[in-house]
N, CA, C and O of each residue as an XYZ file, in Angstrom:
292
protein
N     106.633    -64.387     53.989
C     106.870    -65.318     55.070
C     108.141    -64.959     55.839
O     108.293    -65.072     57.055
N     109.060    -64.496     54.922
C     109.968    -64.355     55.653
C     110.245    -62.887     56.534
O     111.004    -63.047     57.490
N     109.905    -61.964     56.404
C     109.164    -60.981     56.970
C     108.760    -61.485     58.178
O     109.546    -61.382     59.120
N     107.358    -62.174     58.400
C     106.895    -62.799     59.212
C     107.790    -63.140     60.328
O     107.608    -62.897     61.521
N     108.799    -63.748     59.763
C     109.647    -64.894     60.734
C     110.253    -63.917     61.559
O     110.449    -64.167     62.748
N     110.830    -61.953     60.657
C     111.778    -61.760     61.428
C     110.802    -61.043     62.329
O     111.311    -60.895     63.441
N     109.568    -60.539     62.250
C     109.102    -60.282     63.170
C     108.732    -60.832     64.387
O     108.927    -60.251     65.455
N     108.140    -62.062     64.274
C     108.101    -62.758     65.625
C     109.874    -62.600     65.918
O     110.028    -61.772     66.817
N     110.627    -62.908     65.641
C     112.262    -63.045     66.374
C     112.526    -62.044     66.754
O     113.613    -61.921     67.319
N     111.304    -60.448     66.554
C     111.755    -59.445     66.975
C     111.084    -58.838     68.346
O     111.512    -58.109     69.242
N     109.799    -59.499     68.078
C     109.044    -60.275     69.226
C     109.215    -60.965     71.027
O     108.770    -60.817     72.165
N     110.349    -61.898     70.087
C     110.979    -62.780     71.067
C     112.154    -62.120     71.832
O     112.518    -62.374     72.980
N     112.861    -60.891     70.646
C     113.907    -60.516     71.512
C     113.193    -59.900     72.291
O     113.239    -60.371     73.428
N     112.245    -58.643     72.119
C     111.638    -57.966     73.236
C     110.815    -57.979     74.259
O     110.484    -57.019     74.956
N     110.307    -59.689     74.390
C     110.040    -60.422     75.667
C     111.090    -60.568     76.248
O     111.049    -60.340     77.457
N     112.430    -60.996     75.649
C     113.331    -61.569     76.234
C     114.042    -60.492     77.044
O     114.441    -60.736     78.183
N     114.236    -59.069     76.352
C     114.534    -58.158     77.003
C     113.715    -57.124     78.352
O     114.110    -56.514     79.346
N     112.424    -57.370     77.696
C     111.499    -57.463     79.423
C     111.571    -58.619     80.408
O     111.387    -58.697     81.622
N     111.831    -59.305     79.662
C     112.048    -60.844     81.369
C     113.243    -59.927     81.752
O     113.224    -59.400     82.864
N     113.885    -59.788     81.229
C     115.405    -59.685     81.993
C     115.104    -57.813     83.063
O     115.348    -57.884     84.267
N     114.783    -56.875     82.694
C     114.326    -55.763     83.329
C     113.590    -56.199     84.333
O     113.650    -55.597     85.405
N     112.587    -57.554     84.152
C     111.452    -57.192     85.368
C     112.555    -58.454     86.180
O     112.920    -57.960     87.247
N     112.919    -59.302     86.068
C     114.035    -59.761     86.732
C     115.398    -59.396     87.626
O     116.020    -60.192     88.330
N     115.671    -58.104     87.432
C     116.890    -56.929     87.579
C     115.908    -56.068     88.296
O     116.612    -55.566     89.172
N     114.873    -55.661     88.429
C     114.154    -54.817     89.047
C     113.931    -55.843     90.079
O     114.634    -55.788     91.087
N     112.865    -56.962     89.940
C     112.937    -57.703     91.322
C     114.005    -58.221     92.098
O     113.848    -58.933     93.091
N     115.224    -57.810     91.576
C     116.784    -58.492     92.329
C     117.225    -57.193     93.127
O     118.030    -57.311     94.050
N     116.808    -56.200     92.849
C     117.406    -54.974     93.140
C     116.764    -54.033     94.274
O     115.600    -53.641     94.183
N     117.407    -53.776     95.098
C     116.625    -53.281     96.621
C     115.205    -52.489     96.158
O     114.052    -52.910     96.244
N     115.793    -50.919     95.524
C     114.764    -49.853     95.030
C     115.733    -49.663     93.462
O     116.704    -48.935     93.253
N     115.294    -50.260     92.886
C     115.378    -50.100     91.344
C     114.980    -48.602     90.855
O     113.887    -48.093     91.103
N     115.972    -48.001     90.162
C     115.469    -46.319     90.159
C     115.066    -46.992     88.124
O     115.402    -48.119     87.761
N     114.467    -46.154     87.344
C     113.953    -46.328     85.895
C     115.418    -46.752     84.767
O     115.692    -47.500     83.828
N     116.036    -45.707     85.622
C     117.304    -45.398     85.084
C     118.501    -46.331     85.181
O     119.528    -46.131     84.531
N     118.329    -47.422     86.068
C     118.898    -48.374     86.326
C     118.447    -49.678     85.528
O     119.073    -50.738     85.514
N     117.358    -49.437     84.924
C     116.525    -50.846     84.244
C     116.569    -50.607     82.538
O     116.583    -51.443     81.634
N     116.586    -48.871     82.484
C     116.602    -48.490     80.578
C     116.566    -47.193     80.561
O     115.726    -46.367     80.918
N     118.069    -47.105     79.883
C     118.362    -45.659     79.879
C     118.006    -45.021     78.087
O     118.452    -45.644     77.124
N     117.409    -44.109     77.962
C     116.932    -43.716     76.639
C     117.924    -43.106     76.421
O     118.530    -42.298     77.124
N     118.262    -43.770     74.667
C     119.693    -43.044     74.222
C     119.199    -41.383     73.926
O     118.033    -40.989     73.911
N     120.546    -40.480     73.682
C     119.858    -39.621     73.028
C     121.424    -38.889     72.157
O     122.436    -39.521     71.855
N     121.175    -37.541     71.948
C     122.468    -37.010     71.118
C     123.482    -37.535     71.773
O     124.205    -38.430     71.335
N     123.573    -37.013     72.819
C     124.846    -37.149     73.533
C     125.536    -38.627     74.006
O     126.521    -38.688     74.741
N     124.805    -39.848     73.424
C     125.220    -41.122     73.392
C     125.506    -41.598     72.327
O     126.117    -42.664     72.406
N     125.216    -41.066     70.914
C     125.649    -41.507     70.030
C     126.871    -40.821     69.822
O     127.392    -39.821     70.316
N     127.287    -41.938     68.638
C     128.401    -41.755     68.220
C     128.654    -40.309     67.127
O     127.880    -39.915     66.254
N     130.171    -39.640     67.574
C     129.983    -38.488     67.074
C     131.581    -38.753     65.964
O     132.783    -38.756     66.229
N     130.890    -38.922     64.853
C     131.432    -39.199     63.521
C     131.634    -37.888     63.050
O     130.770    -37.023     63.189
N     132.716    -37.682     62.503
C     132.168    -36.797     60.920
C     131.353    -36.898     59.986
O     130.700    -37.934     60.105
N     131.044    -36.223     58.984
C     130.866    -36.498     57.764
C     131.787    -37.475     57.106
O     131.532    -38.660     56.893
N     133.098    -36.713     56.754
C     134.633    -37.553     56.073
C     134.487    -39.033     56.885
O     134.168    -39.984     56.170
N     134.656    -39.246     58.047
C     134.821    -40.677     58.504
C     133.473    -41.351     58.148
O     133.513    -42.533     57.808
N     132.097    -40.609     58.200
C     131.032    -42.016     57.629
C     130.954    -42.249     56.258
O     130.457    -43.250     55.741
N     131.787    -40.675     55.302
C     131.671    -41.285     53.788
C     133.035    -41.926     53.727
O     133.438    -42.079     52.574
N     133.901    -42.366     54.746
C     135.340    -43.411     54.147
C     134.114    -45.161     54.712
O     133.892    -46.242     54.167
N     133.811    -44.717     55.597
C     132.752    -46.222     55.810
C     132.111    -46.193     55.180
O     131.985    -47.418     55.162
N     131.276    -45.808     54.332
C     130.580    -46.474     53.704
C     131.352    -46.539     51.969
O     131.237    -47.424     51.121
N     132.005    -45.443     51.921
C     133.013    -46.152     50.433
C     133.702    -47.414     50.886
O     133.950    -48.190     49.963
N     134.027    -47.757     51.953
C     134.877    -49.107     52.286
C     133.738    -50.262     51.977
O     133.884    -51.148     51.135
N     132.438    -50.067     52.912
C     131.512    -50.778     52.689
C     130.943    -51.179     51.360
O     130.478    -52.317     51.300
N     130.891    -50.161     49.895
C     130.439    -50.404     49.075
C     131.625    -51.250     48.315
O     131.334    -52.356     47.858
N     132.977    -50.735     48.173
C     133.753    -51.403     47.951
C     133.967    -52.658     47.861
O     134.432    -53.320     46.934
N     133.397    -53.112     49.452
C     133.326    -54.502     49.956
C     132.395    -55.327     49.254
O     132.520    -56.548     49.159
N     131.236    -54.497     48.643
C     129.971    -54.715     48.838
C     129.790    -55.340     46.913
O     129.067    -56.212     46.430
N     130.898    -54.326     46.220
C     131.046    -54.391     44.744
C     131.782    -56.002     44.192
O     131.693    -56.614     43.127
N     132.517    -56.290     45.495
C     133.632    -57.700     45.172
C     132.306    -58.625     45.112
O     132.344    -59.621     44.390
N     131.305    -58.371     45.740
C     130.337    -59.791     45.817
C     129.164    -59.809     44.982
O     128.549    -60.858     44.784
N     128.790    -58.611     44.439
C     128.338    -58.652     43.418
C     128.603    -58.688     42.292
O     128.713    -57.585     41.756
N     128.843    -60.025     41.347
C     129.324    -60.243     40.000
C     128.280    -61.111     39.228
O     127.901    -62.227     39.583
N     127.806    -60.320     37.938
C     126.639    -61.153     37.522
C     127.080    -62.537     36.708
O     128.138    -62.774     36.125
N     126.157    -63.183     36.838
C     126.201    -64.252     35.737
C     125.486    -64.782     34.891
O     124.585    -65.507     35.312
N     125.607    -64.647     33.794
C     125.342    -65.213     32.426
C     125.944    -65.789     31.879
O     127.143    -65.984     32.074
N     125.229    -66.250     30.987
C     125.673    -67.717     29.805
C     124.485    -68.694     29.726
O     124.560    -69.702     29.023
């Protein structure tokens, strides 16, 4: 069910994000593609190291170890 739920909400965002394109296209004299959704690609992502994504994610697990504590009794 809960699955379910996040799919429709994923649903909803991507109506919500076509109202808004076909809205911005009809506001806009000659709307070029590129002005409405630009496709990421290499050269937009983020350019990490190796060393800086394994200090994030040791920070992350770190973080991640304080909240997991079992309990018994």
């Amino acid at each position: 069910m809960k699955a379910e739920n996040e799919r429709r909400y994923d649903d909803y965002e991507r109506m919500a994000i076509q109202a808004l394109m076909i809205e911005k296209a009809h506001r806009e004299k000659r709307p070029k593609l590129t002005d409405l959704f630009k496709r990421p690609n290499e050269q937009n992502h983020d350019k990490k190291t190796i060393n800086e994504r394994r200090k994030e994610v040791d920070e992350i697990n770190a973080w991640l170890s304080t909240l997991t504590t079992e309990r018994r009794g």
